[in-house]
C-alpha positions as CSV (number, residue, x, y, z in Angstrom):
1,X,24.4,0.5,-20.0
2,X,23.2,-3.4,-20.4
3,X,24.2,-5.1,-18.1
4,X,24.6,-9.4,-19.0
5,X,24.5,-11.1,-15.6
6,X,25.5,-14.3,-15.6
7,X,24.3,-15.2,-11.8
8,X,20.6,-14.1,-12.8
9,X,20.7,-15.1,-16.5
10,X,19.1,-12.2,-17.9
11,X,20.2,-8.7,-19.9
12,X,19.5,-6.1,-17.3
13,X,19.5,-2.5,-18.2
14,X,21.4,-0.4,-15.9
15,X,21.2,3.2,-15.2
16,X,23.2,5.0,-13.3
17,X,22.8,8.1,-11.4
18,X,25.8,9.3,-9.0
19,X,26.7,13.4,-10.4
20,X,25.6,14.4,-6.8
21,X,27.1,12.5,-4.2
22,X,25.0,13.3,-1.3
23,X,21.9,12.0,-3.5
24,X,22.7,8.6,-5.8
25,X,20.8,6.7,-7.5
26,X,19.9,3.1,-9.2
27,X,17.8,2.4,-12.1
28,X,17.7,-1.3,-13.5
29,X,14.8,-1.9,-16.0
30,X,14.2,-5.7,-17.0
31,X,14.6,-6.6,-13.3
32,X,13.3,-10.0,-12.9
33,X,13.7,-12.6,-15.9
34,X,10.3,-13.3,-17.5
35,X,10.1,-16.6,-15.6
36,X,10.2,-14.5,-12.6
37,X,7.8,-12.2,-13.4
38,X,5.6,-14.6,-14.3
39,X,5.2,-16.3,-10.7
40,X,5.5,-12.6,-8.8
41,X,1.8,-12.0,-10.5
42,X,0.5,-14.9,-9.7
43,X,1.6,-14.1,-6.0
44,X,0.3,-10.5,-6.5
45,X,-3.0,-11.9,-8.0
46,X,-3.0,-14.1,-4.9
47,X,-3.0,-10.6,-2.7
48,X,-5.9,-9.2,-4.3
49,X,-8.1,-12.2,-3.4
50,X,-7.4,-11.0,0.6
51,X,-11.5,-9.9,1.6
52,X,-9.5,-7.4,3.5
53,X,-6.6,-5.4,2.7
54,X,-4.6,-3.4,5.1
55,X,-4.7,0.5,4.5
56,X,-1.2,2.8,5.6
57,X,-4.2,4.9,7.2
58,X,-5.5,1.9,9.7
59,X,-4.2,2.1,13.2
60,X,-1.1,0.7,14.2
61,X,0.0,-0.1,10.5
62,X,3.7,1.2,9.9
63,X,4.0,4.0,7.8
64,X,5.8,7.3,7.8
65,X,3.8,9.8,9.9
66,X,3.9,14.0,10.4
67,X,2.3,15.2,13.2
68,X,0.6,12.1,13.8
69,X,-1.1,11.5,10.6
70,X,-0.2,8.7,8.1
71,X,1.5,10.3,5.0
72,X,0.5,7.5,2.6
73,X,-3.6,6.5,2.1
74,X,-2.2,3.4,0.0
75,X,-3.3,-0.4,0.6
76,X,-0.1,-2.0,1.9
77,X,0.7,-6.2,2.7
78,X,3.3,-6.8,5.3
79,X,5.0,-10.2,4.0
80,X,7.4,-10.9,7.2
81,X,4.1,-10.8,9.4
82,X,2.5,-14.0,7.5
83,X,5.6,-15.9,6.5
84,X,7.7,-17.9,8.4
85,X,11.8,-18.5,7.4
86,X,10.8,-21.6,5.8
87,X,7.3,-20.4,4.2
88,X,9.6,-17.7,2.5
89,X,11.4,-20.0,0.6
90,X,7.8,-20.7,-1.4
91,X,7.1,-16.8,-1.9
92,X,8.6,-15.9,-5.7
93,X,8.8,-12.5,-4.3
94,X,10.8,-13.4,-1.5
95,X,13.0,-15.9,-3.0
96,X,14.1,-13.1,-5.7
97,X,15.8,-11.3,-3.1
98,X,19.0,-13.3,-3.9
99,X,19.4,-11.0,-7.2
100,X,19.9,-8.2,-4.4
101,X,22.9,-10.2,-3.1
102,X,24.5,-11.7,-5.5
103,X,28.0,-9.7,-6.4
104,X,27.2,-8.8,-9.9
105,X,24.2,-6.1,-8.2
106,X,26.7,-5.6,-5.9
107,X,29.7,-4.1,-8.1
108,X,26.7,-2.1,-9.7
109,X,26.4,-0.4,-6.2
110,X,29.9,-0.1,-5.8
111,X,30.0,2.2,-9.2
112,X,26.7,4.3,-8.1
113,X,27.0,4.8,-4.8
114,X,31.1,4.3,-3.6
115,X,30.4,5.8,-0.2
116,X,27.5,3.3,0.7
117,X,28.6,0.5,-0.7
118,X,30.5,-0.9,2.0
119,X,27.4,-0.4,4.4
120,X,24.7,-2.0,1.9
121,X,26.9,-5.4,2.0
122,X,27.4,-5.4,5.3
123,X,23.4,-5.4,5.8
124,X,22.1,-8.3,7.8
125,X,18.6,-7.5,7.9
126,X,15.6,-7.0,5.5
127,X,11.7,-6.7,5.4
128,X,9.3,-6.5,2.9
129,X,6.0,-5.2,1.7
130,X,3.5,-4.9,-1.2
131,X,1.6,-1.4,-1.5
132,X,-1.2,-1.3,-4.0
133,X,-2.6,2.0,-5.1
134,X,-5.7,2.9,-6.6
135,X,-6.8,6.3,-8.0
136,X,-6.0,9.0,-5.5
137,X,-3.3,7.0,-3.6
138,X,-0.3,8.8,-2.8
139,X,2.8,8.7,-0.5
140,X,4.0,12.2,1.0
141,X,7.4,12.7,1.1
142,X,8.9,11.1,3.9
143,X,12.3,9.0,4.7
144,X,12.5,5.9,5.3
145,X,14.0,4.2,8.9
146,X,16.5,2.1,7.3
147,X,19.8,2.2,5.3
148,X,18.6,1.3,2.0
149,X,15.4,1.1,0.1
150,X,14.7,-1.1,-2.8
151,X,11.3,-0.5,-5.0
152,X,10.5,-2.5,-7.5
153,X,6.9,-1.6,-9.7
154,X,4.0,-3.5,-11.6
155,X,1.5,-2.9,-13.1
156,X,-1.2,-4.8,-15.8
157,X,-1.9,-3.5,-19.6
158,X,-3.4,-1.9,-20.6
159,X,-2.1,0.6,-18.5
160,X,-5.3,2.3,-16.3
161,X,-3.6,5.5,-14.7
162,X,-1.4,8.3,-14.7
163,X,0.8,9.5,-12.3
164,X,2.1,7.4,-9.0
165,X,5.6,8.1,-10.4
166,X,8.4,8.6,-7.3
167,X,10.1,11.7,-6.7
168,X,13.7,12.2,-4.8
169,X,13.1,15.2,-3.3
170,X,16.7,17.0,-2.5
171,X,17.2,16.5,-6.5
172,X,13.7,17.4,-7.7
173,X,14.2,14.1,-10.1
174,X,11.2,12.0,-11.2
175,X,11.5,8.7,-11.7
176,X,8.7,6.9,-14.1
177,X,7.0,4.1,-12.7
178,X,7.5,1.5,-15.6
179,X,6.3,-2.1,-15.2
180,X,9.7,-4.2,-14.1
181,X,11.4,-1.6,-13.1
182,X,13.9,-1.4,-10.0
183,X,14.9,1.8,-8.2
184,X,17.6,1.6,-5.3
185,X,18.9,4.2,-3.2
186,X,20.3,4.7,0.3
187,X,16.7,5.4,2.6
188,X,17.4,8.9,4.2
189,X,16.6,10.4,0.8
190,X,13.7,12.5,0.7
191,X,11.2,11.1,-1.7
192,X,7.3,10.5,-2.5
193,X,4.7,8.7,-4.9
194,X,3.2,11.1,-6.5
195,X,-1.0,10.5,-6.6
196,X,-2.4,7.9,-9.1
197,X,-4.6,9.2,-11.2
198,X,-7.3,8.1,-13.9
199,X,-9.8,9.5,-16.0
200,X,-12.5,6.8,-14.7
201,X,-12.5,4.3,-11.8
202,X,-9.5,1.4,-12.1
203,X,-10.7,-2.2,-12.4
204,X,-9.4,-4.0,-9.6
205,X,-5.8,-5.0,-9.5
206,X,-5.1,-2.3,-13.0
207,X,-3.4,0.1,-10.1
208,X,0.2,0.5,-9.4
209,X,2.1,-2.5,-7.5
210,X,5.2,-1.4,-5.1
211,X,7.2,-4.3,-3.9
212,X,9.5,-2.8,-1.7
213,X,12.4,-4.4,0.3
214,X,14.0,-2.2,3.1
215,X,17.7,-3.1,4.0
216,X,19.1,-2.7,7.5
217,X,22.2,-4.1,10.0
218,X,20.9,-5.2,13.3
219,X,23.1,-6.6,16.3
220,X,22.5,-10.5,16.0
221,X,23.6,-12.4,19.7
């Protein structure tokens, strides 16, 4: 369905995904405005000029783990650990964040997911992170230690790869990673990115773009 919402000024296309309860599903294509998406490259162009770049497989970087062994071999940039409360306010990524709060999302919710709604707006708590993968990046299935997880994907044309599309596991349902796109769903579901692949090596910055937001409620004093 399309989706006019006023708050964010834009014609979001909404698909909705709820025929097994125990597994639901968001889909919004034409997530941020072109305004937006406009200043988020010119923050993720800003990442790629980082001389180093965190990998999930360095030491003591948070990432989903079996038997010790990091799950996910993509670059990754933790935004909470370089920006302060106010220094957010400047980050386009950050700042979009409201479009996750304002009602209109939230009736959307309501309709997908009845049975988690009432404890996605009761969240109080959320972090963020950009993962960047290149040819033969992947993310083994794994949940995520939250209550809700928010994925939003980008990537530069001409398009460079194939592959690094998610998969919810319990459901066997792929998702397509298209540029702009926004998949949310509540975090203990099972899911992957499955390996980027490409006929030749990818120019630097052509690979896949994850900015994810995790959702949680934490006890504030």
């Amino acid at each position: 369905m399309s989706a006019i919402i006023e708050t964010v000024k834009q014609d979001w296309d909404v698909k909705i995904y709820n025929q097994k309860k125990e597994c639901p599903y968001l889909v919004i294509d034409n997530w941020y405005t072109q305004d937006e998406l406009s200043a988020v490259w010119h923050e993720l162009n800003m990442y790629l000029t980082q001389p180093k770049k965190e990998q999930a497989t360095d030491k003591d970087v948070p990432v989903a783990l079996d038997k010790g062994k990091p799950l996910s071999n993509a670059f990754r940039f933790h935004m909470w650990d370089f920006y302060t409360d106010k220094g957010a306010t400047v980050s386009p990524i950050l700042r979009n964040t409201y479009k996750q709060r304002c009602k209109e999302f939230h009736d959307i919710v309501l309709e997908t997911m009845p049975l988690h709604h009432h404890n996605f707006i009761n969240t109080n708590n959320d972090a963020t992170f950009i993962g960047y993968y290149d040819k033969d990046h992947y993310y083994k299935p794994h949940h995520d230690s939250v209550q809700f997880t928010c994925l939003i994907w980008m990537y530069k044309e001409p398009k460079k790869f194939f592959g690094g599309n998610t998969r919810l596991v319990p459901i066997n349902a792929t998702i397509e990673c298209i540029p702009n796109r926004m998949l949310f769903f509540p975090s203990y579901i099972q899911h992957e990115v499955t390996a980027l692949k490409a006929n030749k090596d990818i120019p630097h910055g052509y690979g896949r773009f994850g900015i994810t937001h995790f959702y949680n409620w934490e006890s504030k004093p």
